[in-house]
N, C-alpha and C positions, 0 to 999 in steps of 0.2 A: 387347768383341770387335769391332774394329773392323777384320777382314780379313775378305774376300770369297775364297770356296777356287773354283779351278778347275773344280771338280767336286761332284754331291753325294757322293759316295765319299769324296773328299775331307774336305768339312765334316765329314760323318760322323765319320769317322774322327778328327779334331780335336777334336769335339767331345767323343766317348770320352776323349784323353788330357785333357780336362780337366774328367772326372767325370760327364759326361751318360752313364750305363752303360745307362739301361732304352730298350727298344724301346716305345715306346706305341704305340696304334690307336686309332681313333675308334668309339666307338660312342653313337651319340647323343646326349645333353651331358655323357657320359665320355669321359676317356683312358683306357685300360684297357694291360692285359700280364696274365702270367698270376696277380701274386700283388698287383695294385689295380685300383682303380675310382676316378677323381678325377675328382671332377666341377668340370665348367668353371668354374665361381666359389670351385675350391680349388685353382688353378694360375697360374701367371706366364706369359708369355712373355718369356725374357731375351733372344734375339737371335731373328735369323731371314735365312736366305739364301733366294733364289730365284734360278731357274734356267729359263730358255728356253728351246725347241727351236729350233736352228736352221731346220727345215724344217717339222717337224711338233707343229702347237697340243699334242698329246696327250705331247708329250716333257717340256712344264711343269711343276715341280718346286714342291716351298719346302721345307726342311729347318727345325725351330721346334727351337730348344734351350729345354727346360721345365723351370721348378723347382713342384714344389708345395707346399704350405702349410706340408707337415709334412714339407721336407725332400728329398724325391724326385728324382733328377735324370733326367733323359731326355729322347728325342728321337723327334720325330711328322716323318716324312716326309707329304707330300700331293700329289696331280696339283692342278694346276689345271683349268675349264672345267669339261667337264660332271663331273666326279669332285666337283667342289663342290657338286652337286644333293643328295649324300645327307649332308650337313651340316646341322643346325638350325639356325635361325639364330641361336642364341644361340653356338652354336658359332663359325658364321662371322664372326659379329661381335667377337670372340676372337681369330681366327686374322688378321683385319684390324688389330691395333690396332696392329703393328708394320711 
């Protein structure tokens, strides 16, 4: 995947038609949704966009397209800055590798 989308709506949405279907969230050294629980050393990071505010630090984005172990596709939006304080660091260290 070597395009950069205009937009995270955009990514998003790209990434959908190319099978990223699940919404994830973070919680702890989980991706979760409503029907897993993947924990950080049973996921990929296969691409990842980010995104700046033009004016405002709290507009920073990253959009992470994720595959896990056992197959899973999905996609983890994140703020940057302080929205990274309630990340592990196992986590963030994850979310850095790309």
């Amino acid at each position: 995947m070597e395009h950069h989308y205009d937009t995270v709506s955009n990514a998003i949405n790209a990434l959908k038609r190319q099978g990223y279907t699940v919404d994830f969230n973070l919680e702890g050294n989980y991706l979760v949704n409503a029907e897993n629980k993947i924990e950080v050393n049973d996921f990929n990071i296969v691409d990842v966009y980010r995104y700046e505010g033009n004016t405002d630090p709290s507009d920073e984005a990253a959009v992470y397209a994720i595959e896990s172990t056992n197959g899973i596709k999905g996609i983890l939006v994140t703020g940057y800055g302080a929205a990274s304080d309630t990340f592990t660091r196992e986590m963030l260290e994850k979310l850095k590798m790309k």
